[in-house]
BASE-573378 format. One record per residue (C-alpha): residue number from 1; residue in one letter; x, y, z. Coordinates in steps of 0.1 Angstrom, whole numbers, plus 5000, padded with zeros to 4 digits. Layout:
<nodes>
   resi   resn     px     py     pz
    NUM      A      X      Y      Z
...
</nodes>
This chain:
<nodes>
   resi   resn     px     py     pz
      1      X   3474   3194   2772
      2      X   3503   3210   2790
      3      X   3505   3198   2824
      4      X   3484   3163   2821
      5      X   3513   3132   2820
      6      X   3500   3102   2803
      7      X   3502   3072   2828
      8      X   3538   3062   2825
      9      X   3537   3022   2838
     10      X   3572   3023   2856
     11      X   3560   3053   2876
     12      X   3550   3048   2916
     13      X   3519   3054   2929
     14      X   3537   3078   2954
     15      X   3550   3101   2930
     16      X   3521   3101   2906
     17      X   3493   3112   2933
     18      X   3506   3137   2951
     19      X   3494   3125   2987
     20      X   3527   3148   2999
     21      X   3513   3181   3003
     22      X   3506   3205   3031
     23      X   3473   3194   3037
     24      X   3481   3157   3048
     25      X   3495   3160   3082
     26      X   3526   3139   3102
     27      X   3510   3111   3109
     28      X   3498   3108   3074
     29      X   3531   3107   3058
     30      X   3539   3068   3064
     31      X   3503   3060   3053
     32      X   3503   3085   3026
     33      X   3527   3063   3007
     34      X   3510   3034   3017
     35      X   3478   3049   3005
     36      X   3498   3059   2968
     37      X   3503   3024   2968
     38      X   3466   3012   2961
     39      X   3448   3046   2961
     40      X   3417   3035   2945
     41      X   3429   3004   2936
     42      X   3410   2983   2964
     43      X   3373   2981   2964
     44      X   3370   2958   2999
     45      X   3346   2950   3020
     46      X   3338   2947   3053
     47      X   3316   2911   3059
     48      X   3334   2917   3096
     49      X   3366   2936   3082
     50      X   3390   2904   3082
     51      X   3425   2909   3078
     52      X   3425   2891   3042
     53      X   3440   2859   3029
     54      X   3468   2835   3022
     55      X   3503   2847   3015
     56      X   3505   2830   2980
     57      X   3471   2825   2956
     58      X   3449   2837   2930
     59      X   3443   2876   2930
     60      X   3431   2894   2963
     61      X   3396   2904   2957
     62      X   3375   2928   2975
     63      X   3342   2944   2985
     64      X   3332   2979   2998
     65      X   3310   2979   3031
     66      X   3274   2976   3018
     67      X   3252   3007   3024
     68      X   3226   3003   3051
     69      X   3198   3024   3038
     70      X   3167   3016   3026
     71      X   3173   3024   2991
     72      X   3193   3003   2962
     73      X   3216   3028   2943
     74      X   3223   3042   2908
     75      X   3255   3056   2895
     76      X   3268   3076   2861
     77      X   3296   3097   2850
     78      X   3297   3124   2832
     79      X   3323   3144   2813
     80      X   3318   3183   2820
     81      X   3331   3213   2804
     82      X   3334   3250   2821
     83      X   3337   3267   2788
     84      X   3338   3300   2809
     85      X   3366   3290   2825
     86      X   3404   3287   2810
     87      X   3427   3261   2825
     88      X   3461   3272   2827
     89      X   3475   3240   2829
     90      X   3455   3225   2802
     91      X   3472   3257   2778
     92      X   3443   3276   2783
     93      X   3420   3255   2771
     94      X   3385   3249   2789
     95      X   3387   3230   2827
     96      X   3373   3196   2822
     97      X   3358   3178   2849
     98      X   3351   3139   2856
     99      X   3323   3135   2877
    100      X   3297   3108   2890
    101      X   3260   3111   2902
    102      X   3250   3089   2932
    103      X   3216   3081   2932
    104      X   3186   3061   2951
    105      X   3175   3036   2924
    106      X   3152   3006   2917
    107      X   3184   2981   2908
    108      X   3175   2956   2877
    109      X   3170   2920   2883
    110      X   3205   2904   2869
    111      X   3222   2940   2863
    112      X   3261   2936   2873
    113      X   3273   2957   2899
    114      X   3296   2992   2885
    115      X   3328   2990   2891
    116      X   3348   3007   2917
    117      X   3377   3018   2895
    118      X   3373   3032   2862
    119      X   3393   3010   2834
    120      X   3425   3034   2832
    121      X   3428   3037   2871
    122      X   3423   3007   2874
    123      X   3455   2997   2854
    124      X   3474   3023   2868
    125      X   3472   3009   2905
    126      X   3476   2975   2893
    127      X   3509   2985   2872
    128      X   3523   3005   2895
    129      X   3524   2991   2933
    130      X   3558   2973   2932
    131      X   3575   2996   2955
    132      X   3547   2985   2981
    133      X   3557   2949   2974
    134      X   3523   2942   2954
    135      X   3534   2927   2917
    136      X   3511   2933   2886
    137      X   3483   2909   2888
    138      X   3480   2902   2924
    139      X   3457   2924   2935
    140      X   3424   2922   2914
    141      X   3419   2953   2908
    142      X   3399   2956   2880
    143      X   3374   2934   2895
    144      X   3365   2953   2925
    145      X   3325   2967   2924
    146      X   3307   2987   2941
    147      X   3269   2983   2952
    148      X   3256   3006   2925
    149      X   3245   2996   2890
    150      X   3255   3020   2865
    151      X   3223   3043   2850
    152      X   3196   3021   2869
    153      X   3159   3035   2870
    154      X   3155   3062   2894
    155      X   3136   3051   2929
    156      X   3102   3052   2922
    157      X   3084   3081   2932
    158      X   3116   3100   2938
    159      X   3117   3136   2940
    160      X   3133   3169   2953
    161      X   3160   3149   2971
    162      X   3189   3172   2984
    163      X   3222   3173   2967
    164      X   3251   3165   2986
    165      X   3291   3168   2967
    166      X   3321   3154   2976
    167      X   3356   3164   2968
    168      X   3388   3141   2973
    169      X   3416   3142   2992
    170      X   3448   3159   2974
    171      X   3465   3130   2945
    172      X   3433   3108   2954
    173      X   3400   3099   2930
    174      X   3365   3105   2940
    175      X   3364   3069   2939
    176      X   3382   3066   2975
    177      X   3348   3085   2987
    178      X   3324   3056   2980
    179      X   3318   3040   3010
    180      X   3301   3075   3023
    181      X   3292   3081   2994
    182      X   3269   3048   2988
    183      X   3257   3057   3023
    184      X   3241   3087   3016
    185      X   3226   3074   2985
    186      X   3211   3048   3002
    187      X   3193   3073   3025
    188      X   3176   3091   3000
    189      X   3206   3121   2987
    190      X   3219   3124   2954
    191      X   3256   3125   2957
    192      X   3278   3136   2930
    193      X   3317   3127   2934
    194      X   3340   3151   2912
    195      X   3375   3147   2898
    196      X   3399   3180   2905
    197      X   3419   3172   2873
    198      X   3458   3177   2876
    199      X   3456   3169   2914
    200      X   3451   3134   2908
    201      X   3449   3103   2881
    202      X   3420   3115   2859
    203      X   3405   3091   2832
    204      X   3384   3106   2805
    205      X   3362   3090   2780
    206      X   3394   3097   2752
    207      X   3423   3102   2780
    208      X   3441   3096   2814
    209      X   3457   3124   2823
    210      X   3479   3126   2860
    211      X   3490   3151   2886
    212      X   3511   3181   2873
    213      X   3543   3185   2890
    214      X   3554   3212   2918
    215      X   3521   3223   2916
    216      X   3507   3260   2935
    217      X   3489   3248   2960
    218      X   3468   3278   2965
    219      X   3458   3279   2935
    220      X   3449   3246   2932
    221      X   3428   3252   2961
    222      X   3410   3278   2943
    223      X   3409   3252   2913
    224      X   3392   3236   2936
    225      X   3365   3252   2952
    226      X   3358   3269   2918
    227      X   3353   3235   2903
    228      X   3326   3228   2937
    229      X   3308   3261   2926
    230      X   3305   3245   2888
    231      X   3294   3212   2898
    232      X   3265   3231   2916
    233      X   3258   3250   2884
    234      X   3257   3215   2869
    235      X   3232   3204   2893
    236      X   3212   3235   2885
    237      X   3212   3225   2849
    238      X   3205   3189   2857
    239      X   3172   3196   2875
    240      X   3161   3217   2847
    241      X   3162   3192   2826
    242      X   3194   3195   2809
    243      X   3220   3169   2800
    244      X   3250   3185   2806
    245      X   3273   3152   2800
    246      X   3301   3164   2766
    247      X   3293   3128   2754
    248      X   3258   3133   2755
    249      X   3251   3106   2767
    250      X   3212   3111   2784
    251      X   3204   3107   2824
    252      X   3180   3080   2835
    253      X   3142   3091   2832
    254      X   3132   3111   2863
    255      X   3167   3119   2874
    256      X   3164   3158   2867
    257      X   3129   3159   2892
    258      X   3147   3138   2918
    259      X   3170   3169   2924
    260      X   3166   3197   2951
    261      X   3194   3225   2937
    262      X   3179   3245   2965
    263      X   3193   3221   2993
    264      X   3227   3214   2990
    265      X   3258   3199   3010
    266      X   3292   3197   3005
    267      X   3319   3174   3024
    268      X   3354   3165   3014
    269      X   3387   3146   3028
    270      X   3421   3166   3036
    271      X   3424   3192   3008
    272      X   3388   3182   2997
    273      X   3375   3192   3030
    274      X   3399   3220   3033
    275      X   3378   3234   3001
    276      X   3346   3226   3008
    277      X   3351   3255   3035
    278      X   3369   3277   3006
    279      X   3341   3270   2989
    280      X   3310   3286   3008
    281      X   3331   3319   3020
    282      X   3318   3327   2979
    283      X   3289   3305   2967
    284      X   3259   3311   2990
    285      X   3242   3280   2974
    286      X   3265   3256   3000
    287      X   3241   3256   3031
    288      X   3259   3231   3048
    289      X   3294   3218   3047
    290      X   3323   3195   3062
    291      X   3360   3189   3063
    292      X   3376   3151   3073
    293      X   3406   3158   3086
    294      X   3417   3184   3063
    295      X   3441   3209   3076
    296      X   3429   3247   3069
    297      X   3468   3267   3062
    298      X   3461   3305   3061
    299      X   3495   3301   3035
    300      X   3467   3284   3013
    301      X   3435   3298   3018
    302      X   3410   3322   3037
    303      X   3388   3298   3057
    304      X   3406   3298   3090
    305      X   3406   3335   3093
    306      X   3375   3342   3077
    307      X   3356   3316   3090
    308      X   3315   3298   3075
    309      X   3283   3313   3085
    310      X   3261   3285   3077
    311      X   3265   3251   3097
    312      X   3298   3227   3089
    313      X   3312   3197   3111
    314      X   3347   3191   3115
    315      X   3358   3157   3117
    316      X   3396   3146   3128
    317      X   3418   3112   3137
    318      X   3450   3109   3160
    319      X   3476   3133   3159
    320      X   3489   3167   3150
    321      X   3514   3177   3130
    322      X   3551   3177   3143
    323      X   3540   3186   3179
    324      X   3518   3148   3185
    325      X   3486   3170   3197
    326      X   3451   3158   3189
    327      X   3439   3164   3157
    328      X   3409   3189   3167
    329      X   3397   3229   3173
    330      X   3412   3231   3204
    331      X   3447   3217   3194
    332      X   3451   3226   3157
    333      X   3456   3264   3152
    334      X   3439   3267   3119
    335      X   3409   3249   3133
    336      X   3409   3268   3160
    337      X   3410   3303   3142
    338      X   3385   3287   3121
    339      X   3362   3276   3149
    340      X   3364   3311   3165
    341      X   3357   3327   3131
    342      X   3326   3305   3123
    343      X   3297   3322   3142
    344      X   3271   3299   3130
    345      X   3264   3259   3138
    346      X   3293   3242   3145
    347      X   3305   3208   3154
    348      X   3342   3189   3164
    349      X   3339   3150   3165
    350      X   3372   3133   3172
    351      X   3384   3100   3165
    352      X   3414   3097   3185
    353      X   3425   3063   3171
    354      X   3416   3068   3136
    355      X   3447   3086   3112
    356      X   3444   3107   3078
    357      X   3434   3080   3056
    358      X   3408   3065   3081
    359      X   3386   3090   3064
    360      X   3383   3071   3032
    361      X   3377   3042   3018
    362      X   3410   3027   3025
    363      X   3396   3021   3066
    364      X   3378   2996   3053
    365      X   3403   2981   3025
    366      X   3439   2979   3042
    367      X   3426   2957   3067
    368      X   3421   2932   3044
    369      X   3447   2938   3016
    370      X   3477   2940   3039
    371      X   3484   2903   3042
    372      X   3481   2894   3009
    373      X   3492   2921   2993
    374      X   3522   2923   3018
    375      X   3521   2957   3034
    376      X   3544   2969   3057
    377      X   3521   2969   3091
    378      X   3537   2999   3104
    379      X   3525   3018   3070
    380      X   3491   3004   3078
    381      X   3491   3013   3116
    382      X   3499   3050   3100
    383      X   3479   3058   3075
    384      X   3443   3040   3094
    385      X   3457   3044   3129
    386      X   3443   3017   3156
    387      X   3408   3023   3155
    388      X   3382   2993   3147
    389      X   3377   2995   3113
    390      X   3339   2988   3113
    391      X   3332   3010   3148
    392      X   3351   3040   3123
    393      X   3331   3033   3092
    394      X   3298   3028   3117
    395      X   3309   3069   3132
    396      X   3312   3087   3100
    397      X   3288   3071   3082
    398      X   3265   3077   3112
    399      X   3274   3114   3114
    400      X   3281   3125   3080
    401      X   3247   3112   3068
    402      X   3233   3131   3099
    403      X   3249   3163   3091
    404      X   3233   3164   3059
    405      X   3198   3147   3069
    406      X   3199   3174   3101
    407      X   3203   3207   3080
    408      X   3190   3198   3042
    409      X   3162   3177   3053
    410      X   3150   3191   3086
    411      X   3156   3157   3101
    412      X   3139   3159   3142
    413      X   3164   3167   3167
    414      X   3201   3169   3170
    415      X   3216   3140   3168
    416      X   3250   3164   3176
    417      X   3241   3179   3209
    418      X   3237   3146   3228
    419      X   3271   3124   3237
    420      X   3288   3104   3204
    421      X   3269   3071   3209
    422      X   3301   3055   3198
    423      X   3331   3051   3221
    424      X   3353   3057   3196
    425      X   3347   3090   3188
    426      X   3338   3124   3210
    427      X   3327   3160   3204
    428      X   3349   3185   3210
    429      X   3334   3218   3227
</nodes>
C-alpha cells in the first residue's frame, strides 16, 4: 500500500511517529521525543505514581491507574473498512481503520487482563528506543495490561449507554488514551478508541503499517475527522445489530442494545482534539466534544474561525508556543478565535503545571519508567511538566468523565460552573 512503511527495527521512535507537527506546541518538543521513545510502549501504574526501580535488573514492568468506577470493563478490536471512501495513500484503495470498543462488563473469574499494546507495537517500541538510552529487552513491554478483559460479557442489564470516541494525538496509538478511556468505561460509557492510519504505527490483523512521510497536514486533518464521522456510522451499525468487524469476528451478546447512537461524545489529544472540533462543524451527530491541548491553526482547519455550536471543553498544560504564555483561550490566538466563535456551552480548565503529553497516558508512566529506563529528566520535566502525576490524572479524569456524564446523560448540576475542586487546575473565563 503506497504510503504504509513496514516497521523497519533500526528506525527511531522519533522519526517513525511523527510527534513533530504543528499541532504539538514548544514545550512539547523535548517531551515529544521523549514521548517517541516509549509511545505506547509503557502500560504503568500509579499504586502512588513512584518514580520506578533499580538502575540494573530484570525488565521494568508496569501498570495503568486502575479505573474508579463502579463497573469492571470489556475491550475488542475491530478491523473496519470505509468502502465509500478511497485512500490516497493506500493507492486508492478503501481507508481501513483499527479500532477498539470500551465497554462496562461482568469480568470472568480467572480471565487474564488484555494487553495494553497490541503484539506488533509492542515490538516496535521495544526494538526501537535506543536513542532514549532504553536497550531491547529492558522495558517489558509486551507484558504491560490493561484492566479490561478482551470480549467479556456485557454488564448485566446494560443498555442505551452513550457513546463516547476518542482520537490520538498526531504519531501516537489510541492505546496512549487508556487511562481516560478505562475511566469512562468504568462509569457506565462505551468508548471506542480509533487508529488514524498513516499518522501513526498501525497494526492490522495481516499488517503493521507506519507514518507516511512529509505528510499534508490539512488533509490529514480532514482524514481525520472524516474517519470520527465513520466510526459514528459504525456505531450506528453496531446498535442495529450489525457486526461490522472485516474479520468477522462477532461482538459479545448484548453489546449492540448497550449502545445509545443518539448520544454521543467525542474527545481527542493535540491533533486528536484539534479534530474532534473539525469534526462537529459537519456531523450533527457529535453533541458534545473536547480538545486536550490541541492547538486549533486556521493554516490547518476551520474550527477556530468557525467555531462549535453544541457544548465542548478545552483543556490545556503550561506554556505557549515560542512566546512562554499559558496555554489557554485567553492566551492562545486560535483558542481564542475559537472561544469567540463558539456561541454555545463552553469551558477552559488550565493545568498550569501539566505539559503536552500530561494529557495521556504517559503522566502516569514516565514517572516510573525514567529511572530504570534511564531518561534524560529534563525530557521528562518537558513532555509531563511539574505537575503531581496522580492530582493530573485525578483532574481530567474528574472532568472529562463529567463533560460527557453532564451533556449525554443529563447528570444534576454543573459540576463546571463552581471553582476546580483541585488546586491544580482552574477555569479560565
Amino acid at each position: 500500500m503506497v504510503g504504509c512503511r513496514a516497521a523497519r527495527p533500526g528506525a527511531t521512535l522519533a522519526g517513525m511517529t511523527a510527534l513533530r507537527h504543528p499541532f504539538a506546541r514548544r514545550r512539547a518538543a523535548l517531551g515529544a521525543a521523549v514521548a517517541a521513545a516509549v509511545t505506547a510502549a509503557s502500560a504503568v501504574g500509579l499504586p502512588a505514581l513512584a518514580d520506578g526501580g533499580a538502575d540494573t535488573g530484570p525488565p521494568a514492568t508496569f501498570r495503568l491507574p486502575e479505573p474508579t468506577g463502579p463497573h469492571d470493563v470489556g475491550t475488542l478490536d475491530l478491523h473496519l473498512v470505509d468502502a465509500d471512501r478511497p485512500d490516497p495513500l493506500a493507492d486508492g484503495e478503501p481507508r481501513e481503520l483499527m479500532a477498539s470498543v470500551w465497554y462496562p462488563a461482568e469480568h470472568r473469574r480467572g480471565k487474564p487482563a488484555t494487553p495494553y499494546l497490541s503484539d506488533g507495537v509492542a515490538r516496535i517500541y521495544d526494538q526501537t528506543s535506543g536513542h532514549m538510552g532504553i536497550d531491547p529487552g529492558e522495558v517489558d513491554f509486551a507484558g504491560a495490561r490493561t484492566h479490561a478483559q478482551t470480549r467479556a460479557p456485557v454488564a448485566d442489564g446494560l443498555t442505551g449507554a452513550p457513546v463516547v470516541v476518542y482520537s490520538p494525538g498526531g504519531g501516537s496509538p489510541r492505546f496512549l488514551g487508556t487511562t481516560l478511556v478505562e475511566e469512562l468505561a468504568s462509569h457506565g460509557f462505551v468508548v471506542v478508541t480509533v487508529d488514524h492510519p498513516h499518522q501513526a504505527p498501525v497494526e492490522y490483523p495481516d499488517r503493521m503499517t507506519m507514518p507516511a512521510p512529509d505528510p499534508d497536514m490539512a488533509a490529514m486533518l480532514a482524514d481525520r475527522a472524516d474517519d470520527l464521522s465513520f466510526v459514528i456510522d459504525t456505531i450506528e451499525e453496531l446498535a442495529a445489530g450489525a457486526e461490522p468487524d472485516a474479520e468477522g469476528r462477532p461482538l459479545p451478546d448484548g453489546l449492540a442494545g448497550a449502545l445509545d447512537p443518539e448520544r454521543v461524545g467525542v474527545f481527542g489529544h493535540s491533533m486528536g482534539g484539534f479534530a474532534t472540533a473539525e469534526a462537529m462543524l459537519d456531523d450533527p451527530r457529535i453533541d458534545v466534544g473536547a480538545d486536550l491541548d490541541g492547538s486549533m491553526s486556521p493554516k490547518y482547519g476551520r474550527a477556530s474561525q468557525e467555531g462549535v455550536d453544541r457544548p465542548f471543553l478545552l483543556m490545556g498544560g503550561g506554556e505557549n508556543g515560542d512566546e512562554g504564555q499559558p496555554h489557554h483561550h485567553l492566551t492562545t490566538p486560535e483558542w481564542n478565535d475559537f472561544w469567540a466563535n463558539s456561541p454555545g456551552w463552553k469551558r477552559d480548565l488550565y493545568l498550569a503545571d501539566a505539559e503536552h503529553m500530561s494529557f495521556t497516558d504517559f503522566q502516569a508512566v514516565f514517572p516510573q519508567i525514567r529511572r530504570p529506563a534511564g531518561m534524560d529528566p529534563e525530557a521528562v520535566e518537558g513532555a509531563i511538566g511539574t505537575i503531581s502525576p496522580m492530582r493530573s490524572v485525578a483532574v481530567q479524569r474528574t472532568y472529562v468523565t463529567a463533560l460527557f456524564d453532564h451533556h449525554l446523560r443529563g447528570g444534576p448540576g454543573d459540576p463546571f460552573d463552581t471553582p476546580s475542586r483541585y488546586p491544580q487546575a482552574e477555569f479560565i473565563d
